[in-house]
C-alpha positions as CSV (number, residue, x, y, z in Angstrom):
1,X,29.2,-82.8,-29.2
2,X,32.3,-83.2,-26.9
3,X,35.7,-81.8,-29.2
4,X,39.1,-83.2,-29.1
5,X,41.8,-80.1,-28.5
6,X,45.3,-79.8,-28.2
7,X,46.2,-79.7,-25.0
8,X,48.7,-76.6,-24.4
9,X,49.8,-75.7,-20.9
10,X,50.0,-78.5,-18.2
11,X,51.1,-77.6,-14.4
12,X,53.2,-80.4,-12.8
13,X,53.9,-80.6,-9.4
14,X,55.3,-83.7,-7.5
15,X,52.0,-84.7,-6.3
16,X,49.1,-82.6,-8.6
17,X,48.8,-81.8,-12.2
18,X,46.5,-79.5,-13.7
19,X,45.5,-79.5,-17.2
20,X,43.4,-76.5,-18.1
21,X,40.8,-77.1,-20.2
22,X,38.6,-74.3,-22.0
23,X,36.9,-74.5,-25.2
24,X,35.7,-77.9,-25.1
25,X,32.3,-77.3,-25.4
26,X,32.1,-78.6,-22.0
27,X,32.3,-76.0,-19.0
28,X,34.9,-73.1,-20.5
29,X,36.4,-73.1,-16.4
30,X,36.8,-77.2,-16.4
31,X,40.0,-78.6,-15.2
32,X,41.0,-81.9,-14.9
33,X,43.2,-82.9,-11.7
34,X,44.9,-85.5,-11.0
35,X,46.5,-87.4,-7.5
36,X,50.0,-89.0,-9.0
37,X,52.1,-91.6,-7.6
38,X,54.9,-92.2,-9.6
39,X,57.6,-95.3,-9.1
40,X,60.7,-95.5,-11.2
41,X,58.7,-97.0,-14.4
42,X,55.1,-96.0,-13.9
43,X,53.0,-93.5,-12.9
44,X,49.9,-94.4,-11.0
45,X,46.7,-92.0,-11.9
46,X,44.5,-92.1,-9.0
47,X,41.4,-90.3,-8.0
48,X,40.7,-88.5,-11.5
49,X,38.0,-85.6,-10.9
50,X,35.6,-84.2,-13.8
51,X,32.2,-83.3,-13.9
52,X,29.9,-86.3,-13.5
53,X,32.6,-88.6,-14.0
54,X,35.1,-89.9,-11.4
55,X,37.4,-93.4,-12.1
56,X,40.6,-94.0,-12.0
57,X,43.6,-95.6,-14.2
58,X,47.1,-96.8,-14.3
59,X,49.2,-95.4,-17.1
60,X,52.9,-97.4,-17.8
61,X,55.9,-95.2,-18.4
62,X,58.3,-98.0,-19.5
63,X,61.2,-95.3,-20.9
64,X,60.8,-91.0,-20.0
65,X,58.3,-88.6,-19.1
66,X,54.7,-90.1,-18.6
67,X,51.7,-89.7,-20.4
68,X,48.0,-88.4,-18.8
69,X,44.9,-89.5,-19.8
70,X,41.7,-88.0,-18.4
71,X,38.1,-89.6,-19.1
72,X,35.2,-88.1,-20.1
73,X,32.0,-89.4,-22.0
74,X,32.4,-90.9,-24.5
75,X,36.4,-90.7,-25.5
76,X,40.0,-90.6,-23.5
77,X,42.0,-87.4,-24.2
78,X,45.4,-88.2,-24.2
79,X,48.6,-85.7,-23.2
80,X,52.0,-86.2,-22.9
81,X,53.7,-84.4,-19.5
82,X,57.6,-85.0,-19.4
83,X,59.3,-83.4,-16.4
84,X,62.3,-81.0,-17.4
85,X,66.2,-81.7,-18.6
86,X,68.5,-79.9,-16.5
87,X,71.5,-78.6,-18.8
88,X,74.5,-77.9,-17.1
89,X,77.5,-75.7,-19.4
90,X,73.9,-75.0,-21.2
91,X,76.1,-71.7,-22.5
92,X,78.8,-73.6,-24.6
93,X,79.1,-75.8,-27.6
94,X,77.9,-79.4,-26.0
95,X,75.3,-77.9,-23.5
96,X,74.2,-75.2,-26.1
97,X,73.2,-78.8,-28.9
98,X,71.9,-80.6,-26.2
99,X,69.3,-77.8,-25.4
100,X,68.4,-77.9,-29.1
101,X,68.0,-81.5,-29.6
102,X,65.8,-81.6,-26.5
103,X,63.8,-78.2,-27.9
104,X,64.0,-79.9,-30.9
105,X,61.5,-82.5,-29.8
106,X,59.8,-80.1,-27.6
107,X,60.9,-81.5,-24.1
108,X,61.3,-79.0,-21.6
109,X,64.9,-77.9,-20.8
110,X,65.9,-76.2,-17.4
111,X,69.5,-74.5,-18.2
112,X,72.0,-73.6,-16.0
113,X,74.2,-70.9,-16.7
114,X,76.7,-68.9,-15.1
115,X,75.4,-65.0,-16.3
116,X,71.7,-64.9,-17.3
117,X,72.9,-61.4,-18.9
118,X,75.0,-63.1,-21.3
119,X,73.7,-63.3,-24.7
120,X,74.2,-67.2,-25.0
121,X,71.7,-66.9,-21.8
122,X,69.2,-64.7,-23.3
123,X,69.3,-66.5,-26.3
124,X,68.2,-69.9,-24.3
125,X,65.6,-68.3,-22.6
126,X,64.2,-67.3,-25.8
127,X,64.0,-71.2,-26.9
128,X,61.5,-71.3,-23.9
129,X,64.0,-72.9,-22.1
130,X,64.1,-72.2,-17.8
131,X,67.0,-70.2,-16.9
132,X,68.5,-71.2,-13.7
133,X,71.5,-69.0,-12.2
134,X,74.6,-70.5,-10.5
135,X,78.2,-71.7,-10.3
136,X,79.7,-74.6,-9.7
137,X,80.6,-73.5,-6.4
138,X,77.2,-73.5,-5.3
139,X,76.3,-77.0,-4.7
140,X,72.8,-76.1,-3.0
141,X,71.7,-74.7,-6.0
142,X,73.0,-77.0,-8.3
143,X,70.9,-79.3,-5.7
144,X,67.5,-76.8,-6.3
145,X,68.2,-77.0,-9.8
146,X,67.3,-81.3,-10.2
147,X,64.5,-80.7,-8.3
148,X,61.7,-82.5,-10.0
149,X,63.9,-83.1,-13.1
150,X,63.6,-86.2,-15.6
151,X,67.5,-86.6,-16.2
152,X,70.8,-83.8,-16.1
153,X,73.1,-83.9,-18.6
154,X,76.7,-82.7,-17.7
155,X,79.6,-81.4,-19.4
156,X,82.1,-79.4,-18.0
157,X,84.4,-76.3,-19.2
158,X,87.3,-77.2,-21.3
159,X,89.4,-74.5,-19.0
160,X,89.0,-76.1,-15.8
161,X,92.2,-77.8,-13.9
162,X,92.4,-81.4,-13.3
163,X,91.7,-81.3,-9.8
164,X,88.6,-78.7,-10.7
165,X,87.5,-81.3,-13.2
166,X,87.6,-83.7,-10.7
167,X,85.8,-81.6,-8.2
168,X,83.0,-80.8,-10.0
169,X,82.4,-83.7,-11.9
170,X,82.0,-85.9,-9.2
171,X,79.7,-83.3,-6.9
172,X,77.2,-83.0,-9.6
173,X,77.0,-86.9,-9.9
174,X,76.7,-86.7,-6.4
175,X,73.7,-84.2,-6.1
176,X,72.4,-86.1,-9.0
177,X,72.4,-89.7,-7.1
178,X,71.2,-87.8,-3.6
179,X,68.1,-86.1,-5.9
180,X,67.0,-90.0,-6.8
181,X,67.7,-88.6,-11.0
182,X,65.9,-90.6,-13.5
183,X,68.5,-90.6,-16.2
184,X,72.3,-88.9,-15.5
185,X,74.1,-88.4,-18.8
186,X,77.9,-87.1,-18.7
187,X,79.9,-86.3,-21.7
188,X,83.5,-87.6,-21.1
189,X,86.4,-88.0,-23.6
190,X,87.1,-89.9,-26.5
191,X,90.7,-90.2,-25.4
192,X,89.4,-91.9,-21.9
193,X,91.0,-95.7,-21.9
194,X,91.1,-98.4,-19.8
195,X,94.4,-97.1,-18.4
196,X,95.0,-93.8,-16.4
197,X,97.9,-92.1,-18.0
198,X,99.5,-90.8,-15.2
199,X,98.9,-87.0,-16.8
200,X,96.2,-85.0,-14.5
201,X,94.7,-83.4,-17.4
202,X,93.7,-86.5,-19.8
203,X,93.5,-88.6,-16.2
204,X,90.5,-86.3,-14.7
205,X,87.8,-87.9,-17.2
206,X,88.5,-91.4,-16.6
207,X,88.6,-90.3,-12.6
208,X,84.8,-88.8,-13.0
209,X,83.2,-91.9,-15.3
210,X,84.6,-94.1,-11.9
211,X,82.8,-92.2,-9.7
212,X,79.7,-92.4,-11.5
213,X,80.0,-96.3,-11.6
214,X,80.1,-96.8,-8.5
215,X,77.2,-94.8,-7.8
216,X,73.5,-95.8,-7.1
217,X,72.6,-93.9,-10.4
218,X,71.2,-94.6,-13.7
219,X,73.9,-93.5,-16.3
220,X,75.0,-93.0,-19.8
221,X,78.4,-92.0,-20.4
222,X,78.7,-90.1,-24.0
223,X,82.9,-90.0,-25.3
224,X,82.6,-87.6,-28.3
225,X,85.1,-87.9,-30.9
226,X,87.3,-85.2,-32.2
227,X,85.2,-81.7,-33.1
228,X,85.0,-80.9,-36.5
229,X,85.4,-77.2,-35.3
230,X,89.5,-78.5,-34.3
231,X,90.3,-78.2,-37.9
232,X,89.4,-74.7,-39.0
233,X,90.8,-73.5,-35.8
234,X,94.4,-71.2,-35.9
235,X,97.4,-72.9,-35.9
236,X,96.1,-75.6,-38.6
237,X,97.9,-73.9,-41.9
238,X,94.3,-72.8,-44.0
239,X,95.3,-69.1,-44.5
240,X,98.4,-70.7,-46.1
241,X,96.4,-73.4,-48.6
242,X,97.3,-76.3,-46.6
243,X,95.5,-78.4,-43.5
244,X,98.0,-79.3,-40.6
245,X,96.5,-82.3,-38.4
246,X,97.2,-85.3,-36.2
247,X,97.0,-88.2,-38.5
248,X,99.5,-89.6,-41.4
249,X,97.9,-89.1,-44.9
250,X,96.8,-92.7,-45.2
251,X,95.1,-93.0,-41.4
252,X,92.2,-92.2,-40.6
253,X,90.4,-89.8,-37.6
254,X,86.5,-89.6,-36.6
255,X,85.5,-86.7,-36.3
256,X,82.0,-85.4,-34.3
257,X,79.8,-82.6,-35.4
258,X,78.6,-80.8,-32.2
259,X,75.1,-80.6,-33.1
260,X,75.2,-84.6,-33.5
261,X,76.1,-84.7,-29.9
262,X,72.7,-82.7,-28.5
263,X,70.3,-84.9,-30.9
264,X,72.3,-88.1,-29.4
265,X,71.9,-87.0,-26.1
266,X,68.2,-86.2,-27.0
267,X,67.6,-89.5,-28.2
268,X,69.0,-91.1,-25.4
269,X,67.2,-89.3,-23.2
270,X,64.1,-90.8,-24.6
271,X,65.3,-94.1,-24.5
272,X,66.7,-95.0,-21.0
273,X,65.6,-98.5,-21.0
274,X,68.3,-99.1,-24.0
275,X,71.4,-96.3,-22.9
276,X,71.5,-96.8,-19.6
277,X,74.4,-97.7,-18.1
278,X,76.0,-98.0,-21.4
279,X,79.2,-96.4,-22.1
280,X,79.2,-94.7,-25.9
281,X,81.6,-92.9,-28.5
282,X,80.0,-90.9,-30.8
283,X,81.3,-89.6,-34.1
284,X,79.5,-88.5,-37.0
285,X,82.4,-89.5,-39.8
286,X,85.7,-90.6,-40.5
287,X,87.9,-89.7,-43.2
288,X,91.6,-90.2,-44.0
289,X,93.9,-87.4,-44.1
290,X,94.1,-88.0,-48.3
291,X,89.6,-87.3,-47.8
292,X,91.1,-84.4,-45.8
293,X,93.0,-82.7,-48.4
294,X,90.2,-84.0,-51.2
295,X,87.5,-82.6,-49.0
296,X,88.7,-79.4,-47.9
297,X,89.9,-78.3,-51.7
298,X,86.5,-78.7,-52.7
299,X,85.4,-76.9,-49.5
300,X,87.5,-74.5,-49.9
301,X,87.2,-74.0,-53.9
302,X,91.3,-74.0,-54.0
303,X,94.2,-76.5,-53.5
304,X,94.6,-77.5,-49.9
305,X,97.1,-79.8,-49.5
306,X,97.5,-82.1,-46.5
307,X,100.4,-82.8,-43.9
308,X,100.6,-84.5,-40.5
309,X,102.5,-82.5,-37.9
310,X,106.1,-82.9,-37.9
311,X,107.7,-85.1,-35.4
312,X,109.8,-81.8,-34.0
313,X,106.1,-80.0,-33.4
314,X,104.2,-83.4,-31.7
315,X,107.2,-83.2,-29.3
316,X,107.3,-79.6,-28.1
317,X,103.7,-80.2,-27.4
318,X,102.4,-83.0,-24.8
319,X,99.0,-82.5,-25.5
320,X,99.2,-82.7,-29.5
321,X,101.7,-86.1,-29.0
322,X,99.4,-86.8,-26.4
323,X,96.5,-87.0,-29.1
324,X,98.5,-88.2,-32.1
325,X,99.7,-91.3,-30.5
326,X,96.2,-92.3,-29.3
327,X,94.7,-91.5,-33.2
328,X,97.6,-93.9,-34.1
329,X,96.9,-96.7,-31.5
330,X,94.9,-95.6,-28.4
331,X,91.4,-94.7,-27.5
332,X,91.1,-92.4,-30.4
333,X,91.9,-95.1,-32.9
334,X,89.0,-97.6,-31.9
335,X,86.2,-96.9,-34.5
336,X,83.1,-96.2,-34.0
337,X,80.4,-97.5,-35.0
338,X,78.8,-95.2,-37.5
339,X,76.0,-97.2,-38.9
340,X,74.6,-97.1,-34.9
341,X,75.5,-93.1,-35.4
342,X,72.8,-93.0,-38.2
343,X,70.7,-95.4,-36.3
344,X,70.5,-93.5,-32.8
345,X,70.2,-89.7,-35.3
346,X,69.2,-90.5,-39.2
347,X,70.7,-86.7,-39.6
348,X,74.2,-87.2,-38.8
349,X,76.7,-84.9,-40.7
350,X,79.3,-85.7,-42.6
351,X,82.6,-83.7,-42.9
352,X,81.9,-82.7,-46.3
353,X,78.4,-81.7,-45.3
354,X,79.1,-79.2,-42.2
355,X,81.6,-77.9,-44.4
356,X,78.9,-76.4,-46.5
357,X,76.7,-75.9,-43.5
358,X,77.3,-74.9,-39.9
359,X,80.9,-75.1,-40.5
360,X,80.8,-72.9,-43.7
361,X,81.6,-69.2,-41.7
362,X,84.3,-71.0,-39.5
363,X,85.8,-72.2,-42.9
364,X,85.6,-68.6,-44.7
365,X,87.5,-67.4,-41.5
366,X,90.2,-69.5,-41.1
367,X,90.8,-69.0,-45.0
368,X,91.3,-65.5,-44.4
369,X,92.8,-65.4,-41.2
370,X,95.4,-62.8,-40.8
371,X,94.8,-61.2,-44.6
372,X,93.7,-57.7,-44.3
């Protein structure tokens, strides 16, 4: 009697594909191959070869990845073959949720990281992710690394100058268009406008999500909100009871979880046909700076009062006035709409909830920071 089996290690090559196939009851050396021909939405199955039977099928792809089929008497085994994610900034906090929301629903991430020594690297490899070692320098092997991918999702380091920014941005977009990428996904800004603001650092964003327009490449553009991480960070008042921020007590700021971000990209991934070319800003709540205060004294199991910063502090700083004028009427004040956050990822966190959760050791920390 012929079995039905999980199907557990495919091969995939640009032209071949190789689905070993033991314990079957059928030959225990039995392999299924298959002659592909893929276009942009399908993938052609030609010239399928097992034992005694040889016909041939066409299998639609109309989002990612492809699925296989291979006939023998009397049933259709079905498996599902998705080509690789590459990762770029796989190491840090957007790249490192990304590669978990794609592990998450087991589709096979290639990382690229700067030191495969490192244990941010170690640990990725470990998540049976594929560890590929380079720079940004390195255009060629930026260029190796999308070879035969599905999509590349890119984020950049927070520490790189404008011009950098710039730089890099636009060459991986550029590799990615030249490498024929099914699905290109770059996390911008929240703060990105319609306007350039005529400061380098909050103008390099805006700069790169151009250059992807105008390119022949199929593209999402992700602008995640505020990180939740930016209110237990120092300089914020906690170790002193109180929460220092960017809003007045009766506005309101949306905030992003970072783990959000990776099962949003995931999900995107899997849906090309309905993100692409879309432009998105994701949050996963928003709360007043009165929640604030209410929410982090629970948190916190103590009074922590709340306070905007004062007008003398905004204006010694460009970047904080830079981001307190926009929560007040730019970019950053546009809301976002959160019942499509639940939609796209039914586990979005709330404040209150990463609080207690991912968020909980950052929170103990900043509590204590500076107390011996």
């Amino acid at each position: 009697m012929f079995k039905r089996q999980m199907i557990k290690t495919v091969h995939l090559s640009p032209s071949r594909v190789q689905i070993p196939f033991k314990g079957s009851g059928l030959n225990d050396d039995m392999s299924a191959w298959f002659s592909l021909r893929r276009s942009d939405t399908e993938l052609f199955i030609s010239y399928l070869f097992v034992p005694e039977v040889k016909k041939s099928a066409v299998l639609r792809n109309p989002n990612a990845g492809f699925r296989i089929g291979y006939f023998h008497y009397p049933r259709l085994i079905m498996a599902t073959v998705r080509r690789p994610i590459l990762v770029l900034g796989a190491t840090g906090r957007q790249g490192g949720s990304v590669v978990k929301g794609l592990r998450k629903i087991q589709w096979p991430v290639r990382a690229f990281v700067r030191d495969p020594s490192d244990p941010a690297s170690i640990a990725l490899r470990e998540a049976s992710a594929e560890i590929v070692h380079g720079s940004l320098e390195d255009s060629d092997t930026i260029a190796s690394a999308m070879k035969d991918v599905h999509g590349v999702f890119s984020v950049l380091p927070a520490n790189l100058s404008a011009d950098d920014e710039v730089r890099y941005g636009t060459l991986i977009a550029d590799l990615a268009a030249e490498s024929q990428i099914d699905h290109f996904i770059y996390s911008s800004g929240a703060s990105v406008g319609d306007k350039l603001t005529g400061i380098p650092r909050f103008d390099a964003k805006p700069r790169i999500e151009a250059h992807i327009r105008a390119l022949p490449l199929t593209a999402t553009i992700v602008r995640p909100m505020i990180f939740m991480e930016m209110l237990v960070r120092p300089g914020f008042g906690l170790e002193e009871g109180r929460l220092i921020s960017l809003i007045r007590p009766d506005h309101s700021i949306q905030l992003t979880a970072v783990d959000d971000i990776g099962k949003i990209v995931a999900a995107m991934f899997v849906d090309k046909a309905r993100f692409a070319g879309l432009t998105l800003k994701i949050a996963s709540d928003r709360v007043t700076g009165h929640e604030l205060e209410s929410i982090f004294t629970e948190a916190a199991d103590k009074p922590i009062t709340y306070a905007r910063f004062s007008d003398d502090v905004l204006a010694a700083n460009g970047d904080l006035a830079h981001m307190a004028s926009s929560l007040e009427d730019g970019p950053l004040a546009e809301h976002v709409d959160l019942k499509l956050m639940r939609e796209i990822n039914p586990e979005v966190v709330s404040l209150r909830s990463w609080l207690r959760g991912a968020g909980r050791t950052q929170l103990k920390e900043a509590l204590h920071r500076g107390k011996v």
